[in-house]
C-alpha positions as CSV (number, residue, x, y, z in Angstrom):
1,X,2.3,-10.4,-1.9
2,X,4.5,-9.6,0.9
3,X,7.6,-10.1,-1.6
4,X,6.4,-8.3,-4.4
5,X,6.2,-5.2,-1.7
6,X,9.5,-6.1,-0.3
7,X,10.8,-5.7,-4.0
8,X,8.9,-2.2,-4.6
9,X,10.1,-1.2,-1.6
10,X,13.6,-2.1,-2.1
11,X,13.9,-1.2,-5.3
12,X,12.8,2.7,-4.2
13,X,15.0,2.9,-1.9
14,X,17.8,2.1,-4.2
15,X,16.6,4.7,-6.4
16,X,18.1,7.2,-3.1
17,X,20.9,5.0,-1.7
18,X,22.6,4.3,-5.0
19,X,24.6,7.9,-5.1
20,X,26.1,6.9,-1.6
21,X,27.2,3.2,-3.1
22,X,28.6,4.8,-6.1
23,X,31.1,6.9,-4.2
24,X,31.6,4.4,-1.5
25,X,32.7,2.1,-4.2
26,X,35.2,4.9,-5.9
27,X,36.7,5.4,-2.4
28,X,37.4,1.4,-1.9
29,X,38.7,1.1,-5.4
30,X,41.2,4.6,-5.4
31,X,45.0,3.9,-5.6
32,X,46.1,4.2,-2.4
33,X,47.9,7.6,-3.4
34,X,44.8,9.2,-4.4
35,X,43.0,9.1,-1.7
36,X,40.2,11.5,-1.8
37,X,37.3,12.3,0.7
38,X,33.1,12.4,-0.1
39,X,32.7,15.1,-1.2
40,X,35.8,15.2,-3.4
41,X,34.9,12.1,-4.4
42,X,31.3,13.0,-5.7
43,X,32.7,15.6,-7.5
44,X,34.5,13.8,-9.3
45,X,31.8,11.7,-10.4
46,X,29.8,14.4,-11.5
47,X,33.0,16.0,-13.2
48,X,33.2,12.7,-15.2
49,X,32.0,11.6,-18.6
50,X,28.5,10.7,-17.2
51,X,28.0,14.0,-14.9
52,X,24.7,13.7,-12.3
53,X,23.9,10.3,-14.4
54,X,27.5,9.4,-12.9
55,X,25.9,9.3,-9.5
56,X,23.1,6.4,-10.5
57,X,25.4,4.5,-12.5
58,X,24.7,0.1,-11.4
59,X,21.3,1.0,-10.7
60,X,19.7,-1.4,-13.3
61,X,22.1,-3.7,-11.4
62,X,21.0,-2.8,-7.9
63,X,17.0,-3.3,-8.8
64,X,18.2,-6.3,-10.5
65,X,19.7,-7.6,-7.3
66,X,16.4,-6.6,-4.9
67,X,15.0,-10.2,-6.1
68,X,18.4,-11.7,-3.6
69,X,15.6,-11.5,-0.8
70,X,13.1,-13.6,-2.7
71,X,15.4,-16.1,-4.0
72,X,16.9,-16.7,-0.2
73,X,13.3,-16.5,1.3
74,X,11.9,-18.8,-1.6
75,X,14.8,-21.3,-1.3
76,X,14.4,-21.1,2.7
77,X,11.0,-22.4,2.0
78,X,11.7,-25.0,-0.3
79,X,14.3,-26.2,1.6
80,X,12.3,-26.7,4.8
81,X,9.9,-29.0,3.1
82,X,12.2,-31.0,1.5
83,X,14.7,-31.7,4.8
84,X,12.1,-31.1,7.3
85,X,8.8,-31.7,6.4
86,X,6.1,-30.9,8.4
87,X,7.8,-29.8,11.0
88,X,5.9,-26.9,12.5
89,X,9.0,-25.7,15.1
90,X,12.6,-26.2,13.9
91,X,15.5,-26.6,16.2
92,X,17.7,-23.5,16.3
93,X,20.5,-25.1,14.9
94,X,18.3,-26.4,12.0
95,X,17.1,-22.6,11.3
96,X,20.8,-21.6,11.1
97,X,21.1,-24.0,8.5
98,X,18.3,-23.3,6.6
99,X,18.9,-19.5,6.6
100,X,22.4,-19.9,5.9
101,X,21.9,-22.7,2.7
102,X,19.5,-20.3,1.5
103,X,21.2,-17.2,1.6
104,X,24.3,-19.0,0.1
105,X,22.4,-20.5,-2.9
106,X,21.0,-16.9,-3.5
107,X,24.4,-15.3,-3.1
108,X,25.8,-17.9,-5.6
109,X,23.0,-16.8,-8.1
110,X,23.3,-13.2,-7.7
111,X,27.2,-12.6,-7.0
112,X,28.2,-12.3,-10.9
113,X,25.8,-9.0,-10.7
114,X,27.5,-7.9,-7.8
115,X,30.6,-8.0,-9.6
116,X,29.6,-6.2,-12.6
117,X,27.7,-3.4,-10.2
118,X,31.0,-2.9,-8.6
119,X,32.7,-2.8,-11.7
120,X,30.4,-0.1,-12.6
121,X,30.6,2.2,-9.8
122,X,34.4,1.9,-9.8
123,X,36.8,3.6,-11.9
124,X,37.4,2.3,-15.4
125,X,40.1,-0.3,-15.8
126,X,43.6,1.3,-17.6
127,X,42.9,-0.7,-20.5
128,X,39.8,0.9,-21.6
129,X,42.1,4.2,-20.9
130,X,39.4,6.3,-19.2
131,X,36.2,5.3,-21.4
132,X,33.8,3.8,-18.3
133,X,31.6,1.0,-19.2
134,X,28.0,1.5,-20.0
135,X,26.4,-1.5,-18.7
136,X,26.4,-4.5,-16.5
137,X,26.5,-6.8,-19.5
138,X,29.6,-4.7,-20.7
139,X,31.5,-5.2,-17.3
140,X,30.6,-9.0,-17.6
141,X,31.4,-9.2,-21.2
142,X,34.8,-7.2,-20.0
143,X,35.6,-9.3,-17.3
144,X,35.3,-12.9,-18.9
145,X,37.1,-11.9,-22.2
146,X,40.3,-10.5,-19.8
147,X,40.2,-12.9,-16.8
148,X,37.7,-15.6,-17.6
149,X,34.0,-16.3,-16.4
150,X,35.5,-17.5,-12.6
151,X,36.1,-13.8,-12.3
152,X,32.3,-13.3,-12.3
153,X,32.7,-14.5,-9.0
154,X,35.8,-13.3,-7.0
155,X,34.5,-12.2,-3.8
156,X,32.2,-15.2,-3.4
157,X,33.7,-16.3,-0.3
158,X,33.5,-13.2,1.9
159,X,29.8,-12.6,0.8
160,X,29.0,-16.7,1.2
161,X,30.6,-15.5,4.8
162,X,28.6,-12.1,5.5
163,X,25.3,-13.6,4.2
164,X,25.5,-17.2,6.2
165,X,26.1,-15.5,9.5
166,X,23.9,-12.8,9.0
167,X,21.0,-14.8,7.3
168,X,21.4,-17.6,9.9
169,X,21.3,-16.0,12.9
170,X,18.4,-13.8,11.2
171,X,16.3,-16.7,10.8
172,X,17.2,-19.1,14.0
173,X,15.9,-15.3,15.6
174,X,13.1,-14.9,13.6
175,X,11.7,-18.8,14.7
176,X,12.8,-18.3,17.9
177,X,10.6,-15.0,18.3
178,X,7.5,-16.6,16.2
179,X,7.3,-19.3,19.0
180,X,7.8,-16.5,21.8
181,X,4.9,-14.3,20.4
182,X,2.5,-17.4,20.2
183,X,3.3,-17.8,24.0
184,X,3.1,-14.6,24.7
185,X,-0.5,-14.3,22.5
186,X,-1.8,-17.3,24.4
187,X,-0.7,-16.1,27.7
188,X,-2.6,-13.4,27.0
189,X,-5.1,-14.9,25.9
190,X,-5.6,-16.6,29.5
191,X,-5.4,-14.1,31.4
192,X,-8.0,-12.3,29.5
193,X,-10.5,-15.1,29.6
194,X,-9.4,-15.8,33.5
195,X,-10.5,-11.9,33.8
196,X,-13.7,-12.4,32.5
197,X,-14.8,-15.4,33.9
198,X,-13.8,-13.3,37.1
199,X,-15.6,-10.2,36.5
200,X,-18.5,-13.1,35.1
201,X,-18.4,-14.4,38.7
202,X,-18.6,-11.3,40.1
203,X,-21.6,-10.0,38.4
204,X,-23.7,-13.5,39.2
205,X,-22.4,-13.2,43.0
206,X,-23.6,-10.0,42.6
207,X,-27.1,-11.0,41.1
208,X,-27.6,-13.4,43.4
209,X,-26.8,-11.5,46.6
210,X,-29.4,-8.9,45.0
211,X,-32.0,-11.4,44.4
212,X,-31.5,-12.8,47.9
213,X,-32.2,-9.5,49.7
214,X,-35.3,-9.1,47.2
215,X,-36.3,-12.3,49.2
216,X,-36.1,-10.7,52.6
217,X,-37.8,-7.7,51.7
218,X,-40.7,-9.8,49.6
219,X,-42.9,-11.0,52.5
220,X,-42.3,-7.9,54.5
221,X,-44.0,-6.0,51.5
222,X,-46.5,-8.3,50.9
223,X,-48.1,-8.3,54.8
């Protein structure tokens, strides 16, 4: 459940972000002659054969690439019970691992769409002379008929890179704070019930000095 939002979520959110990637991506990619600023740059864009539609082009590869999360989460998981089963705490060293194999694996998986989004966002190669590409598959198709399917993955190592620091130290973090909010929960938890018993202790104290002085006064009332 908690993926399938993640996914909603993230795929909205590309629905607004993807504009900014586009012309991040045309800056990256300009000859270094032509160097033109944001706003120049979406202009262009929208000057272009696609116009606004220019501004939104790789989205079907952006929501494509919002299941990256569940594949590294999913192969986190998997990977934990097969190397260290039933281990409730890892090690930090053995989340860093885990969340760097994960993200790895999923970067592997998803890197030929990155590719093909970034080939999509950035201007058209010279020999298509001017005439962008019109889908992901296109790019793909483009790039393994002119520089073979190992170009689906140029850039691989940087983003292997990005994603194993990132994700590892993201998930040696996130076990190290799971284990810090159960202490914190449970030291709560003791001082709350130490408080009670106290204010328990109080109130019978209380009761009895009551019922002590109702004692005293008894016979008094009685003669």
């Amino acid at each position: 459940m908690e993926l399938s939002l993640g996914a909603v979520a993230g795929a909205v959110a590309q629905v607004f972000t993807i504009p900014v990637s586009v012309i991040t991506t045309r800056q990256q990619t300009q000859p270094k002659g032509d160097k033109k600023g944001l706003l120049d740059t979406g202009r262009e864009v929208v000057h272009s054969e696609d116009g606004w539609q220019g501004l939104w082009r790789g989205l079907k590869a952006s929501l494509v690439l919002v299941i990256n999360p569940a594949i590294t989460y999913g192969a986190y998981q998997r990977l934990r019970e097969l190397l260290f089963p039933g281990k409730a705490n890892l090690r930090p060293w053995e989340s860093f691992f885990l969340g760097a194999a994960s993200k790895a694996l999923a970067t592997i998986l998803t890197q030929p769409l990155i590719v093909a989004k970034v080939g999509l966002q950035s201007r058209p190669p010279p020999a298509r002379k001017g005439r962008p590409f019109k889908s992901f598959v296109e790019v793909m198709s483009y790039i393994i008929e002119h520089e073979g399917p190992f170009a689906l993955f140029k850039g691989l190592a940087p983003q292997i890179t990005k994603g194993v620091l990132v994700q590892g130290l993201l998930m040696m973090t996130k076990e190290r704070m799971e284990i810090l909010f159960i202490i914190l929960f449970a030291y709560i938890r003791k001082v709350r019930d130490t408080r009670l018993r106290q204010m328990a202790n109080a109130v019978a104290s209380r009761a009895d000095v009551a019922a002590g002085r109702a004692k005293e006064v008894l016979p008094i009332v009685v003669k």
